[in-house]
ZASEVEX-215440 format. One record per residue (C-alpha): x, y, z; residue in one letter. Coordinates in Angstrom, 1 decimal, m for minus. Layout:
BEGIN
<r X="X" Y="Y" Z="Z" r="a"/>
...
This chain:
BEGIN
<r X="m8.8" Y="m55.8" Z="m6.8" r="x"/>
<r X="m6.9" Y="m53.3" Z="m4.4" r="x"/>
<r X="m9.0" Y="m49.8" Z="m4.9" r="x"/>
<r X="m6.8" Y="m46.7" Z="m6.0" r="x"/>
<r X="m6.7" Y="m44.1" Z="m2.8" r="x"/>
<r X="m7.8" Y="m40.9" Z="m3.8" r="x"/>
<r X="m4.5" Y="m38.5" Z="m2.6" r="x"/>
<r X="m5.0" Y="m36.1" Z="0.0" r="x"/>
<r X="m5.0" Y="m32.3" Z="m1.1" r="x"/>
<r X="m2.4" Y="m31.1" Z="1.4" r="x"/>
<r X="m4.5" Y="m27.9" Z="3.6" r="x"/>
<r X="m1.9" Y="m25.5" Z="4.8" r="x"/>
<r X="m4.2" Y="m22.5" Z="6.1" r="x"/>
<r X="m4.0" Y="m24.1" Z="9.2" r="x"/>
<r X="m0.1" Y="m24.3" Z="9.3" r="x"/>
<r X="m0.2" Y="m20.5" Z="8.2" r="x"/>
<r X="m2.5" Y="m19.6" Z="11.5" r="x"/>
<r X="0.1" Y="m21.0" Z="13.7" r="x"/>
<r X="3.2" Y="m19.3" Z="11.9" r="x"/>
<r X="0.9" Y="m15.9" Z="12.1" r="x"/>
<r X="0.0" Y="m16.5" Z="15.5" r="x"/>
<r X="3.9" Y="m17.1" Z="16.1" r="x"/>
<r X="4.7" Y="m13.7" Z="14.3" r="x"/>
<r X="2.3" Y="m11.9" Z="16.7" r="x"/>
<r X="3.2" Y="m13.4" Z="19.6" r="x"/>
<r X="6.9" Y="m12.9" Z="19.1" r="x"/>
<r X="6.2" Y="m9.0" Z="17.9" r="x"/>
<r X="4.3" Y="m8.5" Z="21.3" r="x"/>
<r X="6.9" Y="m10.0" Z="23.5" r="x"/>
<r X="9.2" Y="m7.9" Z="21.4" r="x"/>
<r X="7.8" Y="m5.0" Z="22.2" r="x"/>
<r X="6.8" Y="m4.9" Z="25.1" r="x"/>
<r X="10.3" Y="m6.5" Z="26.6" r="x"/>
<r X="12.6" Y="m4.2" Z="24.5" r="x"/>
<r X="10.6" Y="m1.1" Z="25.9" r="x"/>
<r X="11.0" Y="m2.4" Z="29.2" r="x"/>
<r X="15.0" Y="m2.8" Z="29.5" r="x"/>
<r X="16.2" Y="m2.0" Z="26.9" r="x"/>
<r X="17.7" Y="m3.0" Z="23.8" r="x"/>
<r X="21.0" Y="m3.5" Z="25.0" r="x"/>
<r X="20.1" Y="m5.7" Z="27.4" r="x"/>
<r X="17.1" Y="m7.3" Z="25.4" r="x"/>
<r X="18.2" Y="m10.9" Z="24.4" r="x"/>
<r X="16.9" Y="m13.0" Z="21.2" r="x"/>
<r X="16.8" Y="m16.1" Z="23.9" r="x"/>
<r X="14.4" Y="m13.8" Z="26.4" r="x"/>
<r X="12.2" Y="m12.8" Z="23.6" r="x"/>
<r X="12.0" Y="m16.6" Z="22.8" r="x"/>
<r X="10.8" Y="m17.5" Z="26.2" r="x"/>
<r X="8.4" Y="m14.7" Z="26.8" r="x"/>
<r X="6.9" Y="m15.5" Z="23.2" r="x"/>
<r X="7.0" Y="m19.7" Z="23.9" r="x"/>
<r X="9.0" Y="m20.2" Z="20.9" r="x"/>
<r X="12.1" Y="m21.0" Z="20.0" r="x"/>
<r X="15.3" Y="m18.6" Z="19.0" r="x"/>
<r X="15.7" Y="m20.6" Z="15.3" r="x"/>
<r X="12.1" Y="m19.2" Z="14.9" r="x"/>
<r X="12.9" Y="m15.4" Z="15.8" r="x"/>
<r X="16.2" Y="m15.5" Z="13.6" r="x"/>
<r X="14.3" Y="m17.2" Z="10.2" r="x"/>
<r X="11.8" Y="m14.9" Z="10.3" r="x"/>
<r X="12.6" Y="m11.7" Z="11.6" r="x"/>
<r X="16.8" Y="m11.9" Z="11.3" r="x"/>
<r X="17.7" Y="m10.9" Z="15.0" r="x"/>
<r X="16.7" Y="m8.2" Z="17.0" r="x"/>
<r X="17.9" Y="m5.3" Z="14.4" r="x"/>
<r X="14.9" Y="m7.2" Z="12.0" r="x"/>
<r X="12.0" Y="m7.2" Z="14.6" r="x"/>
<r X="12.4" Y="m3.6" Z="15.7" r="x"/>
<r X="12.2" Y="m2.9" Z="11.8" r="x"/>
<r X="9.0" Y="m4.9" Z="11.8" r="x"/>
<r X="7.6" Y="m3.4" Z="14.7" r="x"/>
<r X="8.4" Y="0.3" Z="13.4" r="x"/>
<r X="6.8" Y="m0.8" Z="10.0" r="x"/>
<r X="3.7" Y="m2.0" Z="11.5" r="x"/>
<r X="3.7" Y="1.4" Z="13.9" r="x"/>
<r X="3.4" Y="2.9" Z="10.0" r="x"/>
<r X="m0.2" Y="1.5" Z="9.0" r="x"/>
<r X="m2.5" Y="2.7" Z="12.0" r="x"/>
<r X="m5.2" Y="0.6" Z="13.7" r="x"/>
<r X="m8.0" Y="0.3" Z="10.7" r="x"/>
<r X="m7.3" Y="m2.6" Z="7.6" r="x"/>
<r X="m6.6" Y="m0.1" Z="5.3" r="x"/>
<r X="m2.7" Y="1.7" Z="5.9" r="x"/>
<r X="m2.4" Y="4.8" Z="7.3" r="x"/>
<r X="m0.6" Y="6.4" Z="4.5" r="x"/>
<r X="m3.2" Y="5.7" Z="2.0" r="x"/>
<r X="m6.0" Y="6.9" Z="4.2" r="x"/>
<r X="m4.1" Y="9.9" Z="4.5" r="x"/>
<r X="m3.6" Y="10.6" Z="0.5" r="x"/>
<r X="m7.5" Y="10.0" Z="m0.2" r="x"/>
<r X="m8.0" Y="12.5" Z="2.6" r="x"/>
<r X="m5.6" Y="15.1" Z="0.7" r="x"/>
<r X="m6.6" Y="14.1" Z="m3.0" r="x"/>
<r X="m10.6" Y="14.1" Z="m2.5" r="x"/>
<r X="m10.8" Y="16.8" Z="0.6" r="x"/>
<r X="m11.7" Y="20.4" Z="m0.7" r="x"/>
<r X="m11.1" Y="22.5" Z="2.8" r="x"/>
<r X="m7.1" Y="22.6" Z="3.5" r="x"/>
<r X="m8.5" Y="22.6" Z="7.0" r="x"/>
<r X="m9.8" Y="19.5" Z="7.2" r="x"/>
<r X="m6.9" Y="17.8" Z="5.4" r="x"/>
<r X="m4.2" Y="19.5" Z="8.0" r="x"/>
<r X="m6.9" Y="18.6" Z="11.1" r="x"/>
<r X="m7.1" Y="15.1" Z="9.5" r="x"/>
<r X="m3.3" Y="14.7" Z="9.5" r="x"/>
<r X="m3.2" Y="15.8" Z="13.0" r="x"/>
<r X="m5.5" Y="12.7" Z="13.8" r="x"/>
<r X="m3.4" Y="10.3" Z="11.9" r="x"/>
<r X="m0.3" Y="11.5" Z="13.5" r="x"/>
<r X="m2.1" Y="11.1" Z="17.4" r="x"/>
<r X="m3.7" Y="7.3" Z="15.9" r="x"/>
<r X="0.5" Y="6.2" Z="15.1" r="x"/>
<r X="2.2" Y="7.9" Z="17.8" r="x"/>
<r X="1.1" Y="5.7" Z="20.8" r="x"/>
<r X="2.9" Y="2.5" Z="18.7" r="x"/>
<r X="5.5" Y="4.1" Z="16.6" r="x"/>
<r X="6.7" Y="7.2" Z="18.8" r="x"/>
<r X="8.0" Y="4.3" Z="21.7" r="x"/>
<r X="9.6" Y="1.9" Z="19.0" r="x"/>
<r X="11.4" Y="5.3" Z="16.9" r="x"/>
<r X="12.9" Y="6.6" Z="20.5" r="x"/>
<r X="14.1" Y="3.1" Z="21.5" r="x"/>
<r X="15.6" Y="2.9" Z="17.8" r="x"/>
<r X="17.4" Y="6.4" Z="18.5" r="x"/>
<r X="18.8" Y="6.3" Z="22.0" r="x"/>
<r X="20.3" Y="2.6" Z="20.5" r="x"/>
<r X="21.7" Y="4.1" Z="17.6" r="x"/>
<r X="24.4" Y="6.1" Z="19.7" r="x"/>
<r X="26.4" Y="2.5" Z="19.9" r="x"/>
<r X="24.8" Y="0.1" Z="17.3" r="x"/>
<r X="25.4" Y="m0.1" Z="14.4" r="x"/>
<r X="22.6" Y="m2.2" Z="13.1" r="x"/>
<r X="20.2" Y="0.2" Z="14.9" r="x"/>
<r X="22.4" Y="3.4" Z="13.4" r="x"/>
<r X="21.3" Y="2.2" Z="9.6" r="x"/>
<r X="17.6" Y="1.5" Z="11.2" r="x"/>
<r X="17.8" Y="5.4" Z="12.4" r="x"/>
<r X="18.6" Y="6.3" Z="8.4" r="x"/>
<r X="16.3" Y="4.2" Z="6.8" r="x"/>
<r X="13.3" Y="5.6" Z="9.0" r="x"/>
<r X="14.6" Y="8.9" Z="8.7" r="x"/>
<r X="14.7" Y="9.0" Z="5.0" r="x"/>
<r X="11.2" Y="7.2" Z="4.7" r="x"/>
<r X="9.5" Y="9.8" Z="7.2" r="x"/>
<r X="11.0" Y="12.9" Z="5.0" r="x"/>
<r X="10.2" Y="11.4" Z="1.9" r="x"/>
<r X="6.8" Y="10.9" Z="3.3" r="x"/>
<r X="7.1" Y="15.0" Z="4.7" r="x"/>
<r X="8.0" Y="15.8" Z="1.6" r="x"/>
<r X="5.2" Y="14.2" Z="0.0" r="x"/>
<r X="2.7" Y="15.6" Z="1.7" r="x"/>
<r X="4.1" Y="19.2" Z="1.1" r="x"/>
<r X="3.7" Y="18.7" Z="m2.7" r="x"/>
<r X="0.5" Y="18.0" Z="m2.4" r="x"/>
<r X="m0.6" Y="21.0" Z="m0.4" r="x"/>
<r X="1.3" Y="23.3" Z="m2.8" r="x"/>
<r X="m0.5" Y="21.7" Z="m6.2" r="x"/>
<r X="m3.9" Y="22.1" Z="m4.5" r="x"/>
<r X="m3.0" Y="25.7" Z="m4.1" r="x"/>
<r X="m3.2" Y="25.5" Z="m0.6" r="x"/>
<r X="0.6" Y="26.3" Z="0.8" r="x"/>
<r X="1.1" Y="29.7" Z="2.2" r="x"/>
<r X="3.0" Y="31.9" Z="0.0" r="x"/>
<r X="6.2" Y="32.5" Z="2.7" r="x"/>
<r X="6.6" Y="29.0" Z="2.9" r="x"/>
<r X="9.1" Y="27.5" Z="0.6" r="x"/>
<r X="8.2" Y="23.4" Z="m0.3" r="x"/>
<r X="11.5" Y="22.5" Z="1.5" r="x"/>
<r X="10.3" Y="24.6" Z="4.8" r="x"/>
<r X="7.0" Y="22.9" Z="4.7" r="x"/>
<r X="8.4" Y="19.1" Z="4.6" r="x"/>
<r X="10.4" Y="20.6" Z="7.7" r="x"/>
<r X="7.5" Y="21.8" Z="9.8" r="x"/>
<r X="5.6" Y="18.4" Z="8.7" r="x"/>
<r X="8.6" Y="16.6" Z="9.8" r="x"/>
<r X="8.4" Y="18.7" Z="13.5" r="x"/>
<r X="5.3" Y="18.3" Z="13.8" r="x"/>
<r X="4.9" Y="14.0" Z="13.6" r="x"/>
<r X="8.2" Y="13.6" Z="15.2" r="x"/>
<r X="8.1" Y="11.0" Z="17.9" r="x"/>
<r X="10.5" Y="13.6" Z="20.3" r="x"/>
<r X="7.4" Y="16.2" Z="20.2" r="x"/>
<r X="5.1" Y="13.1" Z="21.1" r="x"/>
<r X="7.2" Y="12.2" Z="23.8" r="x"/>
<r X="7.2" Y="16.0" Z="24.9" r="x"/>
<r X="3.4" Y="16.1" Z="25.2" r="x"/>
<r X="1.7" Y="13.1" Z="25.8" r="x"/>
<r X="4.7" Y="10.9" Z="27.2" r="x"/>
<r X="6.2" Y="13.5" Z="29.7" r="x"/>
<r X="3.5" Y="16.1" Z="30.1" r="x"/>
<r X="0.5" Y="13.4" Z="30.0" r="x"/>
<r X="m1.3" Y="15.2" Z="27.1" r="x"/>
<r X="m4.5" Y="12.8" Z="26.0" r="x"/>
<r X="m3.8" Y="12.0" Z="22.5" r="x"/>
<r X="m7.1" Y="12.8" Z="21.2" r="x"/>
<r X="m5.5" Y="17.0" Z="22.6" r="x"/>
<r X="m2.2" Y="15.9" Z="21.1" r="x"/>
<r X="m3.6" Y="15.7" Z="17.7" r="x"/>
<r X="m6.1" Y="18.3" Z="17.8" r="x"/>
<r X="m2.5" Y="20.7" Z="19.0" r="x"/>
<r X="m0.8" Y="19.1" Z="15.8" r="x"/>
<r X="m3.7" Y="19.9" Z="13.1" r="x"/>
<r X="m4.2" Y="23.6" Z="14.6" r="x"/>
<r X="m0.6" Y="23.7" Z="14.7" r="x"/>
<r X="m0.2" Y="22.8" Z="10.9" r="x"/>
<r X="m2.9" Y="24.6" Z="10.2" r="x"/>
<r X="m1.4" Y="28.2" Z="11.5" r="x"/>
<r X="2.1" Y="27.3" Z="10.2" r="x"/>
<r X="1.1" Y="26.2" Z="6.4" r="x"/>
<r X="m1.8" Y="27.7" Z="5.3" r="x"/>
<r X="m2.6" Y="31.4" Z="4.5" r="x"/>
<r X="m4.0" Y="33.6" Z="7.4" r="x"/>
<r X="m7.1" Y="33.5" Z="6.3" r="x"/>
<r X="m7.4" Y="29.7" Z="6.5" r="x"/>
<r X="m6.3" Y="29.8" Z="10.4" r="x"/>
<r X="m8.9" Y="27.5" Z="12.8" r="x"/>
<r X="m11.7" Y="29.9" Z="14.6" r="x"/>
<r X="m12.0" Y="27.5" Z="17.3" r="x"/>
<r X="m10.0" Y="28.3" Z="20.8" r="x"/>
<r X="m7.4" Y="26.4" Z="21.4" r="x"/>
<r X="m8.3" Y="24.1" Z="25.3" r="x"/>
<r X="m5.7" Y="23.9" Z="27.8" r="x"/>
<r X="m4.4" Y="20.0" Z="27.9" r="x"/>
């Protein structure tokens, strides 16, 4: 009597690894070769080769060139610790009790993005003058950063905390300024501002623009 084989339970996790080790490596050579020359110039196929993986792989996952710079901005969004950026920075503003702290906490998060997202959002812009695909990449991360702006002003005028001759609409503004990739590039790119200064400038600078007088940093401001 023949005996019944038992079927195989299919494992996949190790399939996933290599399609996540894949995603990585192609986001890397993304990166780093778009910043390098360009995105004009930047080809699907050069990507490929830098990444040791084919261009069928790059187009089913990310959809082109257009799709990785979107992934590559979206992972700029979440910061370096497991837990997002964004959500680190509403349980700062929700549980905090000193404005202070809240406005020198978002000065940190805005210095721990920058160094990844400021590069991808300039690249994104200068390519946006004759792409279209990168044009409605512009929007989209325009509208997400002043939703975001606009966000974090509400909560600073519910907790009480917004200075009285600062409308909600000025304060998403001066958020807005203040995180922008262009001033990043200003400081730390061009001027070679450490980003640990860079953020500590943002916070006090928050700080002073936002919050009543009486609220202002004591500590002196150090030359970069």
């Amino acid at each position: 009597m023949t005996p019944v084989k038992t079927p195989r339970r299919y494992d996949a996790s190790r399939r996933r690894e290599l399609a996540r080790r894949t995603q990585e490596a192609v986001l890397e050579a993304a990166r780093q070769r778009l910043l390098q020359d360009g995105y004009a110039v930047t080809t699907v196929a050069m990507i490929a080769a830098d990444a040791g993986t084919s261009v069928d792989t790059i187009y089913k996952t990310f959809g082109g060139k257009a799709g990785l710079l979107r992934t590559l901005w979206q992972r700029g969004l979440e910061g370096e610790e497991l837990t997002p950026a964004p959500i680190r920075s509403d349980r700062l503003s929700k549980t905090e009790t000193d404005p202070v702290r809240v406005l020198r906490g978002w000065g940190r998060f805005t210095a721990e993005l920058a160094p990844r997202g400021a590069p991808i959002l300039l690249l994104i812009r200068a390519a946006a003058t004759t792409d279209a695909d990168m044009a409605t990449l512009l929007a989209e991360t325009e509208k997400q950063r002043r939703t975001r702006m606009r966000h974090n002003a509400r909560r600073l005028q519910r907790r009480g905390w917004l200075r009285s001759d600062v409308t909600l609409r000025e304060a998403a503004d001066i958020l807005w300024t203040y995180s922008s990739s262009e001033l990043y590039d200003l400081l730390v790119l061009r001027s070679g501002w450490p980003a640990e200064r860079y953020g500590a400038f943002v916070g006090d600078a928050l700080i002073a623009a936002l919050l009543p007088p009486g609220t202002r940093p004591d500590r002196p401001t150090e030359e970069p």
